[in-house]
ZAMARGU-4260 file (C-alpha; in steps of 0.2 Angstrom, whole numbers, plus 5000, padded with zeros to 4 digits):
<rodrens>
0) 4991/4912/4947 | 4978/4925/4948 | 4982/4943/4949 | 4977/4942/4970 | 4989/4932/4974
5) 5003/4941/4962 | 4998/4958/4969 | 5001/4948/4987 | 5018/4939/4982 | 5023/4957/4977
10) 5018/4965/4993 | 5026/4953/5003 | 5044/4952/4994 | 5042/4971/4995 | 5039/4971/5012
15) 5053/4959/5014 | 5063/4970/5004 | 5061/4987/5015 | 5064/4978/5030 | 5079/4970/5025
20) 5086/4986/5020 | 5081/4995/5036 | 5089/4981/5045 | 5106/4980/5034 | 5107/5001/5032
25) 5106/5003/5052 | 5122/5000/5054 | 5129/5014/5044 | 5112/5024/5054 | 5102/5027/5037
30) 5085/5019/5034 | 5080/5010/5016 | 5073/5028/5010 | 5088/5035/5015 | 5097/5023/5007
35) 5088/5024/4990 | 5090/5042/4987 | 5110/5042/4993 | 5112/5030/4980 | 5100/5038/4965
40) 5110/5055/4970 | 5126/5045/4966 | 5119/5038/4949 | 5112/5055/4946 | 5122/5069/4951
45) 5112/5085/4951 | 5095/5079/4951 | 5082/5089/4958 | 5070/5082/4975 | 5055/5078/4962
50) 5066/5065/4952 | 5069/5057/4972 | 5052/5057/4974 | 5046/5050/4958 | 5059/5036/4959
55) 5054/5033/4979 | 5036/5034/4973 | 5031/5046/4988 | 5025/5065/4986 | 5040/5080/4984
60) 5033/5087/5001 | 5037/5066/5011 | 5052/5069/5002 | 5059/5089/5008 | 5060/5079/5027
65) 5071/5066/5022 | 5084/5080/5010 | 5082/5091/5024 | 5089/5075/5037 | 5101/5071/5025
70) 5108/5089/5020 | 5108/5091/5042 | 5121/5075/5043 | 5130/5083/5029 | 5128/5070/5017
75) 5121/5079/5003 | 5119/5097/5000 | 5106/5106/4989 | 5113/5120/4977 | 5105/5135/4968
80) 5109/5136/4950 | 5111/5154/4945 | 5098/5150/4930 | 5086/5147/4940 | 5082/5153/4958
85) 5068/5140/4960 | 5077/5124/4958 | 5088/5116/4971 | 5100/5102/4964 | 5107/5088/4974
90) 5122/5082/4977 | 5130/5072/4989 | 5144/5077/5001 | 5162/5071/5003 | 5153/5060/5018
95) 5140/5054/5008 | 5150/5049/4993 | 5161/5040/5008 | 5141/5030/5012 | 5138/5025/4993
100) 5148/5007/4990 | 5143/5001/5007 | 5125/5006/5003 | 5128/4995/4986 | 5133/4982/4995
105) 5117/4981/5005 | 5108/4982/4987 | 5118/4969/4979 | 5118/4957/4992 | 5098/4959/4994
110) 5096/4956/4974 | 5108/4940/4977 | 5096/4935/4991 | 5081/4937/4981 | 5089/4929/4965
115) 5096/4915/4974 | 5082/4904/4972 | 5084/4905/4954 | 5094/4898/4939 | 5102/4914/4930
120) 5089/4912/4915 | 5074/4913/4928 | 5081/4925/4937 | 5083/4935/4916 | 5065/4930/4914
125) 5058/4938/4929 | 5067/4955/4928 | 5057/4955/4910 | 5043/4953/4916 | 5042/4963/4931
130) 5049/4979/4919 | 5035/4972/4906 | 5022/4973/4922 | 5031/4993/4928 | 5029/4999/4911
135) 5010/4997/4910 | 5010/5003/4928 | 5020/5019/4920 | 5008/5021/4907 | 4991/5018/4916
140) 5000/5033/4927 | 5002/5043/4915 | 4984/5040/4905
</rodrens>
C-alpha cells in the first residue's frame, strides 16, 4: 500500500472516529474535543491549557474557547498557583469528575469498534506501528 492510500485510510478512520464521538458524547451535551480534554484532565490532574492543546494537536488560543466553555458549565476550573501568577492549572470539577467514566465508555467502546475486525495479535501489531509512524511524526515536529 502506498503512502496515498495510508495517509487516506488514516484520514478516513479519523474522520470516522470524530464523528463517532460527537455522535456518542451528545448525549452527555459535550463534543469529541470536549470529550478529549475532560478525560486528559482526569489522567492528568493539574495540567496546564498548552499540554490540552499539544495533546489535541490544535493552537493554545482554539483551545482558551473551549476551557473557557468548560470552566462556564462548571466542569473544570482553572487555578493560579501562587508560584507563578502566569500559569493557570486545570482541574476538573465535582460535575466533571461525575462526566469522566461515561466519557471512557464512549472511548472504549470506539477502540472495540475499531479493534473488532481484528484478531488480538493484529490489533498488538497495529498499535505498534502506528506509535512507530507518531514517533517519527514527533520527531520530524520537533526537527
Amino acid at each position: 500500500m502506498n503512502s496515498k492510500n495510508t495517509a487516506s485510510l488514516v484520514h478516513r478512520i479519523a474522520s470516522f472516529e470524530t464523528q463517532y464521538l460527537n455522535k456518542k458524547l451528545r448525549s452527555l451535551d459535550l463534543n469529541s474535543d470536549q470529550g478529549r480534554s475532560i478525560n486528559f484532565i482526569a489522567n492528568h490532574p493539574d495540567s496546564m491549557q498548552r499540554d490540552v492543546a499539544r495533546y489535541l494537536n490544535r493552537q493554545e488560543a482554539s483551545v482558551t474557547n473551549l476551557l473557557k466553555g468548560l470552566v462556564k458549565r462548571n466542569l473544570i476550573v482553572r487555578t493560579i498557583p501562587l508560584t507563578n501568577e502566569r500559569t493557570k492549572l486545570l482541574s476538573l470539577t465535582k460535575e466533571g469528575t461525575a462526566l469522566v467514566p461515561q466519557i471512557q465508555e464512549v472511548f472504549e467502546q470506539l477502540n472495540s469498534l475499531l479493534e473488532a475486525p481484528l484478531s488480538d495479535a493484529e490489533a498488538t501489531k497495529l498499535t505498534q506501528l502506528l506509535n512507530n509512524v507518531q514517533k517519527q511524526l514527533d520527531d520530524n515536529e520537533e526537527a
